[in-house]
DRENDO-1510 file (C-alpha; in Angstrom, 1 decimal, always signed):
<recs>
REC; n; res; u; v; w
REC; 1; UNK; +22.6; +3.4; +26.8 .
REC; 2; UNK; +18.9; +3.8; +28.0 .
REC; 3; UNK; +18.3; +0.6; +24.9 .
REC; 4; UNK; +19.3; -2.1; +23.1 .
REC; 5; UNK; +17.2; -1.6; +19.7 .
REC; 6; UNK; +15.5; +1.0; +18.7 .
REC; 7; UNK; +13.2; +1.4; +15.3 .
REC; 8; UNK; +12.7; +4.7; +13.9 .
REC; 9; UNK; +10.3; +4.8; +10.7 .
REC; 10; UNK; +10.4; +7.5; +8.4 .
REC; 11; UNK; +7.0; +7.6; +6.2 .
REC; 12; UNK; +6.6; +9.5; +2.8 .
REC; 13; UNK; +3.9; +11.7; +3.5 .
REC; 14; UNK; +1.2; +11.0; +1.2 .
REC; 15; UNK; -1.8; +8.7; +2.4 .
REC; 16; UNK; -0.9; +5.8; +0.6 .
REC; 17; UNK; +2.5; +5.4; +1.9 .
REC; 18; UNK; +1.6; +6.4; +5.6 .
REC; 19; UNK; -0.3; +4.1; +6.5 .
REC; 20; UNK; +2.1; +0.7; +5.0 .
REC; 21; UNK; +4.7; +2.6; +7.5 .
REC; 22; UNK; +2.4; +3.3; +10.3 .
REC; 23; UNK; +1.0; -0.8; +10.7 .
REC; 24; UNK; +4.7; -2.0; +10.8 .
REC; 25; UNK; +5.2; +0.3; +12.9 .
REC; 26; UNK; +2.4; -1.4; +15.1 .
REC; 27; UNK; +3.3; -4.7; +14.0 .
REC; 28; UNK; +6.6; -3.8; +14.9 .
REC; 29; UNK; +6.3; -2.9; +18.7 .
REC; 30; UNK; +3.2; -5.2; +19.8 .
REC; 31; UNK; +5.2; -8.5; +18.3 .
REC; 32; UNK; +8.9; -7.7; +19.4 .
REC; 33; UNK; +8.2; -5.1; +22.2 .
REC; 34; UNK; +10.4; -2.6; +20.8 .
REC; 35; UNK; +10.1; +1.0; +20.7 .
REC; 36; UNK; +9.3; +2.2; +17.4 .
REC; 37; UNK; +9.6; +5.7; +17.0 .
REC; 38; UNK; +7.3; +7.4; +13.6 .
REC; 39; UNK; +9.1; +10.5; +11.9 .
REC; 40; UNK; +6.3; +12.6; +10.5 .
REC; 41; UNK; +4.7; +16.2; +10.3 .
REC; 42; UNK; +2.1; +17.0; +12.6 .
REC; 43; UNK; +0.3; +18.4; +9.2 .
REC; 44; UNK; +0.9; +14.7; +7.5 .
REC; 45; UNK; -0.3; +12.9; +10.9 .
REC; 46; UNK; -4.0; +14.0; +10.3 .
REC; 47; UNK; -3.6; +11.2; +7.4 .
REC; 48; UNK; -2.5; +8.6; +9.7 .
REC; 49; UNK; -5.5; +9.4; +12.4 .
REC; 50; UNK; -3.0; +10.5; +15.0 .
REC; 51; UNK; -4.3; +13.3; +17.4 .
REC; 52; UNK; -2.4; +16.1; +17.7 .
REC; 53; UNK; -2.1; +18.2; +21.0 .
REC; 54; UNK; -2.8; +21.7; +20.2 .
REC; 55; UNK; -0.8; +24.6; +19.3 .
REC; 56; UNK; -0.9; +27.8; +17.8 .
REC; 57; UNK; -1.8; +27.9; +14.6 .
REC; 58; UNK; -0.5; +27.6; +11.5 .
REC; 59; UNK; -0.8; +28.3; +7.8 .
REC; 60; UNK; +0.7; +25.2; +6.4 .
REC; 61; UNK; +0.4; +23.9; +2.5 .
REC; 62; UNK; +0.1; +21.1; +1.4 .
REC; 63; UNK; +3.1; +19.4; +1.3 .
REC; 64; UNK; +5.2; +18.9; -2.0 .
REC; 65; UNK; +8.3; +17.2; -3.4 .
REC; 66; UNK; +10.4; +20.1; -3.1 .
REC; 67; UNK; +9.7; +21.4; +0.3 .
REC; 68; UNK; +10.3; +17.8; +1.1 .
REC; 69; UNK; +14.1; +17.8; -0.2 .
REC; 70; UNK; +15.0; +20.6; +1.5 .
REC; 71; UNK; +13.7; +20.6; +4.9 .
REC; 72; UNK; +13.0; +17.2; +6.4 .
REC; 73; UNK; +16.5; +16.1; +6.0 .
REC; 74; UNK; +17.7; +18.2; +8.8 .
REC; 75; UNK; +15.1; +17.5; +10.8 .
REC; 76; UNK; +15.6; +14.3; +11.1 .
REC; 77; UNK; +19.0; +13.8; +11.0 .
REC; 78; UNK; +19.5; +16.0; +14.3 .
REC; 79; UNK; +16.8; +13.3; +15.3 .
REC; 80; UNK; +18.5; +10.4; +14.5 .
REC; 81; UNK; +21.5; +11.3; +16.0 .
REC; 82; UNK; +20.1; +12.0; +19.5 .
REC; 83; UNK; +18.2; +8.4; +19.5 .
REC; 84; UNK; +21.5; +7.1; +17.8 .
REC; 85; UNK; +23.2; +8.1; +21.3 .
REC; 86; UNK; +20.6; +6.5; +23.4 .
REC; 87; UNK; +20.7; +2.7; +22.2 .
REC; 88; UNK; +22.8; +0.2; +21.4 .
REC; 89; UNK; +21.3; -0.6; +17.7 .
REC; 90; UNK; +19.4; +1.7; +15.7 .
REC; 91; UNK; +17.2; +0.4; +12.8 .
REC; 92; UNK; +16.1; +2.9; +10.4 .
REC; 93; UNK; +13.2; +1.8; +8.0 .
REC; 94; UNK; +12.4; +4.5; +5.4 .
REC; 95; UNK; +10.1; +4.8; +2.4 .
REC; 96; UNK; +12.2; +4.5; -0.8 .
REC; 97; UNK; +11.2; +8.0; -1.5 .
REC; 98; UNK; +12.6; +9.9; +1.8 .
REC; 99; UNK; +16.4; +7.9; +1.0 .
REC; 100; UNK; +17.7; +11.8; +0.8 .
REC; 101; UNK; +16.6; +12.7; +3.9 .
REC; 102; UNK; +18.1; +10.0; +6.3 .
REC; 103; UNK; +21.8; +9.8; +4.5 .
REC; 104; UNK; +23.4; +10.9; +7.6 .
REC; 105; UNK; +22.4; +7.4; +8.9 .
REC; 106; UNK; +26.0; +5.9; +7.3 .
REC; 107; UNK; +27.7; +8.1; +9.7 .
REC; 108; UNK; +26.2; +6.3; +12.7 .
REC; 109; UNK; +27.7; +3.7; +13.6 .
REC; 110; UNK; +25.3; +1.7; +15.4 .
REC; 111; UNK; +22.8; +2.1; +12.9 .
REC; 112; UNK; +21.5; +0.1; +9.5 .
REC; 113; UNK; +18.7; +1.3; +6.9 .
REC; 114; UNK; +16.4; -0.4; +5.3 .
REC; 115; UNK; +14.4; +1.0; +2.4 .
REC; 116; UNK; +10.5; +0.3; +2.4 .
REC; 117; UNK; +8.8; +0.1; -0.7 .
REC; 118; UNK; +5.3; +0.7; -0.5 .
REC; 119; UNK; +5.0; -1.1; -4.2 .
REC; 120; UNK; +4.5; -4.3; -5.0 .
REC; 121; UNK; +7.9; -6.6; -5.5 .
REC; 122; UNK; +6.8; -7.2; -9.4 .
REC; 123; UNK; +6.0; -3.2; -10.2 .
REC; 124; UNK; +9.7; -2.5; -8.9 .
REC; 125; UNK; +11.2; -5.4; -10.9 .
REC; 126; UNK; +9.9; -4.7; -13.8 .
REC; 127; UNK; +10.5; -0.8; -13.6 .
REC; 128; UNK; +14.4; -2.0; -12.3 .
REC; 129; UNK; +14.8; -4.2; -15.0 .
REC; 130; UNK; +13.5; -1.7; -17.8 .
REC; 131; UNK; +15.1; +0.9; -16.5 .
REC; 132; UNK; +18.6; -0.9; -16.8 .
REC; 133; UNK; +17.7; -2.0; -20.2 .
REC; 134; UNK; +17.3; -5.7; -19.0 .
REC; 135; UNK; +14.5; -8.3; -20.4 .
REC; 136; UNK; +11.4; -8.9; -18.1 .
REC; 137; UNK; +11.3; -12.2; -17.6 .
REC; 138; UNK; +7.7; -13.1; -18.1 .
REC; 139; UNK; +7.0; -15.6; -21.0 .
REC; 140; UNK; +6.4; -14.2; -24.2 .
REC; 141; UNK; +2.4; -14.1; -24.0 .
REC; 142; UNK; +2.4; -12.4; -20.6 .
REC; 143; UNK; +5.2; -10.2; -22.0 .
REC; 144; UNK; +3.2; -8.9; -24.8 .
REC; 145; UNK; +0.4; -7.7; -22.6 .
REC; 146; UNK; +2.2; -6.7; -19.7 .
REC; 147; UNK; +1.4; -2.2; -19.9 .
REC; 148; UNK; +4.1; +0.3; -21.1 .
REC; 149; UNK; +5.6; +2.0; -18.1 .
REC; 150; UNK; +6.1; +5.1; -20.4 .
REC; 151; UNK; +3.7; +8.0; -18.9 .
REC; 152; UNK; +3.8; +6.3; -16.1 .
REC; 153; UNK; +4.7; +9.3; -13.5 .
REC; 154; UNK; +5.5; +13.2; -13.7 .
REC; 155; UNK; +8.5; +14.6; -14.7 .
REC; 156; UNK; +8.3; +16.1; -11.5 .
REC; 157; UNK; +8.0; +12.5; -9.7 .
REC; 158; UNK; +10.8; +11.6; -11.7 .
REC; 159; UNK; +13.3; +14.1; -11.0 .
REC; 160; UNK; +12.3; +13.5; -7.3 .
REC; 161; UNK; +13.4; +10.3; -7.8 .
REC; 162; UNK; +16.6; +11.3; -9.5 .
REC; 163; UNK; +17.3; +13.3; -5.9 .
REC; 164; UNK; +16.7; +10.1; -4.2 .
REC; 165; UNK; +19.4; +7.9; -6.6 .
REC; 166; UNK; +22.5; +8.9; -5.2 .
REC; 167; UNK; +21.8; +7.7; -1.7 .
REC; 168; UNK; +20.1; +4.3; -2.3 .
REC; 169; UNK; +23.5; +2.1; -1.6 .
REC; 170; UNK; +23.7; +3.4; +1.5 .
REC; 171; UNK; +20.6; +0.6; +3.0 .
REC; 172; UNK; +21.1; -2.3; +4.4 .
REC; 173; UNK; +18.6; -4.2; +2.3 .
REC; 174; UNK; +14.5; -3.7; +0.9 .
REC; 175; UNK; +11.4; -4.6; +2.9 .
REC; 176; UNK; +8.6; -5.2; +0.8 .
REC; 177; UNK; +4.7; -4.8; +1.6 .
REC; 178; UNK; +4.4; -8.3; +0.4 .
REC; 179; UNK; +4.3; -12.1; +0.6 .
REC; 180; UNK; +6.8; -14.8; -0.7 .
REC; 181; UNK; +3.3; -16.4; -1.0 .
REC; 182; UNK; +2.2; -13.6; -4.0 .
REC; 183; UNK; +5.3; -12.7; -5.8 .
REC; 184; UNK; +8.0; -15.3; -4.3 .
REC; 185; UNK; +9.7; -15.7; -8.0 .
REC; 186; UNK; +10.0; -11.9; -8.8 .
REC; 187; UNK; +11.7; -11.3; -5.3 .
REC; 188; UNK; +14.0; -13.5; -6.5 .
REC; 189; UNK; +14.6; -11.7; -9.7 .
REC; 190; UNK; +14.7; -8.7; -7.8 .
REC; 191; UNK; +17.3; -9.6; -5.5 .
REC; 192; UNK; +19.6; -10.0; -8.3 .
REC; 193; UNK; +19.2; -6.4; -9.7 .
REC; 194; UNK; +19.4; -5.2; -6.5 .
REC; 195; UNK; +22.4; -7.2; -5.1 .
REC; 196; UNK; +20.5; -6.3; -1.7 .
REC; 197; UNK; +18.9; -8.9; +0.4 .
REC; 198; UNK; +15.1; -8.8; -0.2 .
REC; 199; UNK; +12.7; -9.0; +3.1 .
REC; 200; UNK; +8.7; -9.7; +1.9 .
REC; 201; UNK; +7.6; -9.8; +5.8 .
REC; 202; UNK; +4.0; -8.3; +4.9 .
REC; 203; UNK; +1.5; -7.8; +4.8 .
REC; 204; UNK; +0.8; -5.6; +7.6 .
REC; 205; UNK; -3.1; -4.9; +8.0 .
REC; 206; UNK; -4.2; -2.4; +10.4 .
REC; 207; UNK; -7.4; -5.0; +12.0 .
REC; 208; UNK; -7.1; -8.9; +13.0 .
REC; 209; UNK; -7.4; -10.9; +9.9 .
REC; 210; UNK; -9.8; -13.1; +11.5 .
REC; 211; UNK; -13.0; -10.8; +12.6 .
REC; 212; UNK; -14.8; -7.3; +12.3 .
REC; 213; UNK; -13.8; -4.9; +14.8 .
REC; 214; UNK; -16.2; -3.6; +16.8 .
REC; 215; UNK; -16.7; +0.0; +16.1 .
REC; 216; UNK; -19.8; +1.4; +14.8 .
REC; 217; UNK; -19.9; +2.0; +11.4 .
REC; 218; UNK; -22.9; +2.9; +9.2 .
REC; 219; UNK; -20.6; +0.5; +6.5 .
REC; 220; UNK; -20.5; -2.4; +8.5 .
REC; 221; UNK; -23.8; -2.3; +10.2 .
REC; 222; UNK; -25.8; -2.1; +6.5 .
REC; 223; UNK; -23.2; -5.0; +5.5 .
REC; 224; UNK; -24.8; -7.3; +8.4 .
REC; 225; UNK; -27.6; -7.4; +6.8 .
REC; 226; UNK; -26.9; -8.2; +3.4 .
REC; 227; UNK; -26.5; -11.8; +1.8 .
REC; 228; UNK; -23.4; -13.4; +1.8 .
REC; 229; UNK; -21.0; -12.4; -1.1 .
REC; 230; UNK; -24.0; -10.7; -2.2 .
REC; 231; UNK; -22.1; -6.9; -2.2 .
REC; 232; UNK; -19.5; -5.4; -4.3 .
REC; 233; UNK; -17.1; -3.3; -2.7 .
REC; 234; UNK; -16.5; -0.1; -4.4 .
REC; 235; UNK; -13.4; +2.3; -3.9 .
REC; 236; UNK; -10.6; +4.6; -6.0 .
REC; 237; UNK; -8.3; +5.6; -3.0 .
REC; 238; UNK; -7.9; +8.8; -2.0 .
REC; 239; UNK; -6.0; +10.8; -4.7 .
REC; 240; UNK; -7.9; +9.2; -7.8 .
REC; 241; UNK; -9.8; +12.0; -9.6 .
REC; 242; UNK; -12.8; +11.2; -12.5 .
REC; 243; UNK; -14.1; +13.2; -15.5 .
REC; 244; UNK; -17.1; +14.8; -16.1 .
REC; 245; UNK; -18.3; +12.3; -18.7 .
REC; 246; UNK; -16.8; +9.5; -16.2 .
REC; 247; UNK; -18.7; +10.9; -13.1 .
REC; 248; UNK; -21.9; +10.6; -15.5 .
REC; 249; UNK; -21.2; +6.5; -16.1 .
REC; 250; UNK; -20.3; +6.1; -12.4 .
REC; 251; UNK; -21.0; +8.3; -9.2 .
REC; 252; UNK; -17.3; +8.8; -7.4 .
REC; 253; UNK; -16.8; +10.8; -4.5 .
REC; 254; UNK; -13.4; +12.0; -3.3 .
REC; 255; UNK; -12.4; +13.6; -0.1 .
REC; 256; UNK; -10.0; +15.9; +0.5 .
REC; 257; UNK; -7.2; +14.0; +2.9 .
REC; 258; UNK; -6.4; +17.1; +5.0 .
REC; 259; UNK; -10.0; +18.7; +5.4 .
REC; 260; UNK; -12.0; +15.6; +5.4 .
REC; 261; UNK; -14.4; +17.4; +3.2 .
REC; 262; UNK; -15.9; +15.5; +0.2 .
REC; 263; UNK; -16.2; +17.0; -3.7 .
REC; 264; UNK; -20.0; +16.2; -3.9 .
REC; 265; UNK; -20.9; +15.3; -7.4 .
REC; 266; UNK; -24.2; +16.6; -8.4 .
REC; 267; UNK; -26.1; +12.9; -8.2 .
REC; 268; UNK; -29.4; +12.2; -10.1 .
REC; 269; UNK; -32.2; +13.3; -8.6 .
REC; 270; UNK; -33.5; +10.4; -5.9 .
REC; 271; UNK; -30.2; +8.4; -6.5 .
REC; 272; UNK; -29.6; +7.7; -3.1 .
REC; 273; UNK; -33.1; +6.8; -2.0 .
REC; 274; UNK; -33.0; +4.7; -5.5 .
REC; 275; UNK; -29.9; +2.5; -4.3 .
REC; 276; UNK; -31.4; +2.1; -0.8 .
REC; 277; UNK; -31.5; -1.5; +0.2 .
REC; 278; UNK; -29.4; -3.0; -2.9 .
REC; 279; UNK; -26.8; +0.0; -2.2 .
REC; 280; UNK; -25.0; +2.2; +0.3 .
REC; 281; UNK; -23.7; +5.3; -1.0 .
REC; 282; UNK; -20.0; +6.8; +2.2 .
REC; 283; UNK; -19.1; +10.3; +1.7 .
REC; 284; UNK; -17.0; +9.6; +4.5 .
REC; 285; UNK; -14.0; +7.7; +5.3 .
REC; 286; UNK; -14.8; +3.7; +4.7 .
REC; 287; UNK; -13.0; +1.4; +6.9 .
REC; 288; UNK; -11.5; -0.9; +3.9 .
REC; 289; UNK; -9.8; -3.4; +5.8 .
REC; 290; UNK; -12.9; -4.4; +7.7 .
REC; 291; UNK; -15.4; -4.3; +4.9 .
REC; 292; UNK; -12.9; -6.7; +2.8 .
REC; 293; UNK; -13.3; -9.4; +5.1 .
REC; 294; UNK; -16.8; -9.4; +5.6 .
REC; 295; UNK; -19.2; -12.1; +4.7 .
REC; 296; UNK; -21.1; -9.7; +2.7 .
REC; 297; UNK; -18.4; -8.3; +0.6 .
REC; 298; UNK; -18.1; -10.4; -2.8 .
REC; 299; UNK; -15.6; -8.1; -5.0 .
REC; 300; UNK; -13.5; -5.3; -4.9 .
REC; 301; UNK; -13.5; -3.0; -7.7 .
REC; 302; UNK; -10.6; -0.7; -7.1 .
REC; 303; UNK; -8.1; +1.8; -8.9 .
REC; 304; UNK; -5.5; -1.2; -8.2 .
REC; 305; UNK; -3.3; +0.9; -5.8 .
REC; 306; UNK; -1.1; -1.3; -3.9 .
REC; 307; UNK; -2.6; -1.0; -0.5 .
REC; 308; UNK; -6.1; -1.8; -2.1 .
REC; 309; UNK; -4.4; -5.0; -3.8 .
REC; 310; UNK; -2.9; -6.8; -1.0 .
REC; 311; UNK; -5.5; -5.9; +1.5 .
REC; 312; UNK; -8.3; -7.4; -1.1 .
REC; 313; UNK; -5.5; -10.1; -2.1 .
REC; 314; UNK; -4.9; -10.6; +1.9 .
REC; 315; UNK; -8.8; -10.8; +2.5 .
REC; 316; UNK; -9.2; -13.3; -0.3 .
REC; 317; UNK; -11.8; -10.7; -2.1 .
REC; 318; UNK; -11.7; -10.9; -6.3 .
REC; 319; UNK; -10.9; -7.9; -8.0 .
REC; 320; UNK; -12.5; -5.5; -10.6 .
REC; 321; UNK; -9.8; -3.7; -11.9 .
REC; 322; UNK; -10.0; -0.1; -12.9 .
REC; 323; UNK; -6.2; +1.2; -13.3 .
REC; 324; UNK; -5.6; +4.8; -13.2 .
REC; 325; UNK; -1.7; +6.1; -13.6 .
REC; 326; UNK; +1.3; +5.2; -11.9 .
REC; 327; UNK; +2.3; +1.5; -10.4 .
REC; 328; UNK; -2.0; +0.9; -10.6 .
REC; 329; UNK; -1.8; -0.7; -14.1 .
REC; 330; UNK; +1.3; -3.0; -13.6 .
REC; 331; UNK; -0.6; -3.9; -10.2 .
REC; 332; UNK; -3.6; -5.1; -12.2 .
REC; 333; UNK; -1.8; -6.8; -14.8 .
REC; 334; UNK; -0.3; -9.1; -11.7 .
REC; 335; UNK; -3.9; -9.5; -10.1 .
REC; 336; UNK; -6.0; -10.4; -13.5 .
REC; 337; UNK; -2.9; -11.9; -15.7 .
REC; 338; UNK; -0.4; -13.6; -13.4 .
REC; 339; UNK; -2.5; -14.8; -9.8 .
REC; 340; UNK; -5.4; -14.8; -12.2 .
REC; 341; UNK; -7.8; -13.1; -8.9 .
REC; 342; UNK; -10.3; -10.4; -10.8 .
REC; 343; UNK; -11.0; -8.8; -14.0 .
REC; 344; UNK; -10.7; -5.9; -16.3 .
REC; 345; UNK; -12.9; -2.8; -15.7 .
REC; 346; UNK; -10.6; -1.2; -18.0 .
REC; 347; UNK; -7.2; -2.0; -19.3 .
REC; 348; UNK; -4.2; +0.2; -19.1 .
REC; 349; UNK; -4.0; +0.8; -23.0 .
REC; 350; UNK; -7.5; +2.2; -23.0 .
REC; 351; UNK; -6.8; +4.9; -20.3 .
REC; 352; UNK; -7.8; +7.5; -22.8 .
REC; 353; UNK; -11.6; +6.0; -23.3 .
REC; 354; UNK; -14.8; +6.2; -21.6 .
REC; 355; UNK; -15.6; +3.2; -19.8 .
REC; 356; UNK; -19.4; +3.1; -20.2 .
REC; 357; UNK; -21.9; +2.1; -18.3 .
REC; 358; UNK; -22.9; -0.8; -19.7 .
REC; 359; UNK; -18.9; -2.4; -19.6 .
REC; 360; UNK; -19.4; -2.1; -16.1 .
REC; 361; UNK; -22.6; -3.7; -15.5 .
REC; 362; UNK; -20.9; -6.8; -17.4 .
REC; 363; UNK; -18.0; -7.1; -15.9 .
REC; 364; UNK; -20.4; -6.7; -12.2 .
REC; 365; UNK; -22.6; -9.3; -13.5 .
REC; 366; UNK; -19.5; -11.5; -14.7 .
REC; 367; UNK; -17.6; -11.7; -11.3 .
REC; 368; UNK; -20.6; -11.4; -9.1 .
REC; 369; UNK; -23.2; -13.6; -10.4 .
REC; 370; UNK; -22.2; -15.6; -13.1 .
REC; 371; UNK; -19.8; -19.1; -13.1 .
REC; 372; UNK; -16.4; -17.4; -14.2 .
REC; 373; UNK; -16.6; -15.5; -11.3 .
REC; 374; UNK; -17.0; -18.1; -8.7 .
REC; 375; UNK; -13.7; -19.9; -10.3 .
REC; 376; UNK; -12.0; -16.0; -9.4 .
REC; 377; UNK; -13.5; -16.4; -5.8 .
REC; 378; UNK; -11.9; -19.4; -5.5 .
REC; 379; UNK; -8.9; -18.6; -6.4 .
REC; 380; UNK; -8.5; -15.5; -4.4 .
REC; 381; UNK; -9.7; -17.2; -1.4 .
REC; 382; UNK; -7.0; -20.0; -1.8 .
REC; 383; UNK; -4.7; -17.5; -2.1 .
REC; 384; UNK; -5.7; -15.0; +1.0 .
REC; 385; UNK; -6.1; -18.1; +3.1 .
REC; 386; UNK; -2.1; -19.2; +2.4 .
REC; 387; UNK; -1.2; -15.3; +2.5 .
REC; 388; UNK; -3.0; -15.1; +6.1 .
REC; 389; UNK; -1.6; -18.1; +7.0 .
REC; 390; UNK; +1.8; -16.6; +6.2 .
REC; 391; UNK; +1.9; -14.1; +8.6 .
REC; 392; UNK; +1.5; -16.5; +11.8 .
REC; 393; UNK; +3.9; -18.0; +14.2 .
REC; 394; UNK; +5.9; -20.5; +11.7 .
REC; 395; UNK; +4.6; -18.9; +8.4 .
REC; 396; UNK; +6.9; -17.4; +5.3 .
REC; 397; UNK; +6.2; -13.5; +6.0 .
REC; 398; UNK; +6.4; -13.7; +10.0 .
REC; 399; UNK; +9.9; -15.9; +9.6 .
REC; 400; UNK; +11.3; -13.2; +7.7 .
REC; 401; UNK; +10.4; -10.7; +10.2 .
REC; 402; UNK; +11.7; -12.9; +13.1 .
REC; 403; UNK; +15.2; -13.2; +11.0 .
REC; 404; UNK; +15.4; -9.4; +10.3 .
REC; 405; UNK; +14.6; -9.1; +14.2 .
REC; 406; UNK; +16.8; -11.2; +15.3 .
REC; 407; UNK; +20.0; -10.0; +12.9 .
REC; 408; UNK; +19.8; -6.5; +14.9 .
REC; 409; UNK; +19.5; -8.5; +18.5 .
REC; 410; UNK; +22.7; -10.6; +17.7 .
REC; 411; UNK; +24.4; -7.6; +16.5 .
REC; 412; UNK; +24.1; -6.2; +20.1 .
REC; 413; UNK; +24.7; -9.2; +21.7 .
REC; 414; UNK; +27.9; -9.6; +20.0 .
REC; 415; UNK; +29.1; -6.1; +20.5 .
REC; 416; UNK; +28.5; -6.5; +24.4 .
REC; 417; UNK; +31.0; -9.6; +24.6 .
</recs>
């Protein structure tokens, strides 16, 4: 056996689920010194900012559920066998969407799966608990607000899901992108729908928590020279996509994840010389998790995808919500109605209407300058202080990793005697 434990991640390959993958994958191997081994296309890995080595070239598409289903699994089951062979333990972490393509990990018998979910504990409780005809235990004010889940995905998203069904049972257990510090009572709940133990060991940020990298940056050099908590940080994610009547209330810009290249809107005539020294428009890639923290930054308003949520929850930076489709509404309904850390943009029953212009100067105005918002400040930096402090030597999240850890080490041990 060339080693004892071995980590092998297997990422869904879409940006937003990359990247949760790709820092506990860091995380991972810097913490524990373990080698941590991430299962991915070299087409996907332009997402993550790896660097390929060149080759000949190829016309690849862009990937899609079906191509998915029936070719990764072979891939990386002949993969898992061969590091299977070469270690003691093998500890398989994969997103809850790739469950089809590592079901040969049952036949190995030094190895254990865990299923990743790149959502937040409440979104999956409340979509397990609906889904198996159950009562969301909420309250019945919170219940009555809490948004439909119907519409909520594809039908293609939900037969892909289907696929993914028969092979959930075969994990070991669920780590979550999440603290016991957040969502501590719906892990709970979870844990009894799932009958699987339940490990919330994130967050896992891609930067220290406590300073600005280095790197130059157009973002974070205009941001030094700005008041503190004077600037409102302003970002959809990378698949959200806005009308034409949208784009004419608020200038978005979205870049294609595999080119790089942004869909320019046509902007006002002198816009950007307009917003110059109150404003900074990026057509490129911002770094997110170091403009959160900065002294500058005093909101977030954001499509409420989960990444976006617990690194602005994690940084302590209130939230203007702006749901889109999928787990983004339930997400904002935990951030505004339950840890009480942002407001409304727009509201997941309105999805259909225009949010005008002058909605979103007020809600600006209401969480920027006037004294509501400073009781959201505080409260989101209370809370990103105790979810910070959570992932140190001692605290809730790092614990849990430390036990997960140390199951798979005492599992070796005792299979040596």
């Amino acid at each position: 056996m060339d080693r004892e434990v071995v980590i092998v991640m297997v990422p869904f390959p879409i940006q937003g689920h990359l990247n949760q993958l790709l820092q506990l994958a860091c995380l991972l191997s810097s913490t524990y010194d373990l080698p941590v081994y991430y299962v991915v296309s070299a087409t996907h890995n332009q997402q993550a900012r790896f660097h390929d080595i060149p080759t000949h070239e190829l016309a690849l598409p862009p990937p899609d559920f079906n191509a998915l289903s029936k070719i990764s699994h072979y891939g990386i089951t002949s993969f898992l066998r061969d590091i299977s062979s070469k270690s003691r333990r093998l500890i398989v972490v994969h997103d809850f969407f790739m469950s089809y393509s590592v079901q040969d990990v049952s036949s190995l018998l030094n190895a254990e799966s865990y299923r990743f979910n790149c959502i937040s504990a409440f979104t999956l409780y409340c979509s397990s608990y609906l889904f198996s005809g159950m009562f969301v235990q909420l309250g019945e004010k919170l219940l009555k607000k809490l948004p439909s889940l119907e519409g909520a995905m594809p039908d293609e998203v939900k037969n892909f899901i289907a696929l993914q069904s028969p092979y959930m049972d075969i994990r070991t257990g669920d780590i979550h992108n999440t603290s016991k510090i957040i969502e501590h009572g719906f892990l709970d709940l979870l844990a009894q729908v799932e009958s699987k133990q339940q490990w919330a060991i994130n967050p896992t940020l891609p930067t220290k928590l406590n300073h600005i990298s280095n790197r130059n940056n157009i973002c974070l050099e205009w941001l030094e020279k700005q008041p503190r908590r004077s600037i409102l940080y302003i970002s959809f994610g990378t698949s959200t996509t806005f009308s034409d009547g949208e784009v004419m209330e608020f200038k978005p810009i979205r870049v294609d994840i595999f080119t790089g290249e942004a869909r320019k809107h046509v902007f006002p005539e002198g816009f950007e010389e307009r917003v110059k020294g109150v404003g900074l428009l990026v057509r490129e890639w911002a770094p997110q998790p170091d403009i959160l923290p900065h002294s500058s930054t005093g909101g977030f308003m954001s499509h409420c995808g989960w990444n976006s949520c617990i690194e602005s929850i994690t940084m302590g930076v209130p939230i203007a919500a702006w749901p889109m489709r999928s787990d983004q509404p339930v997400n904002s309904f935990l951030v505004m109605e339950i840890l009480k850390i942002g407001l409304f943009v727009r509201e997941r029953e309105k999805l259909e209407e225009l949010v005008s212009a002058s909605t979103i100067e007020n809600v600006v105005r209401k969480l920027m300058a006037f004294e509501d918002g400073d009781a959201i400040r505080k409260r989101a930096e209370e809370l990103g202080e105790a979810v910070r402090r959570s992932t140190e030597k001692g605290g809730a999240s790092r614990m849990e990793l430390d036990s997960l850890i140390a199951h798979h080490k005492i599992r070796v041990a005792f299979h040596q005697k």
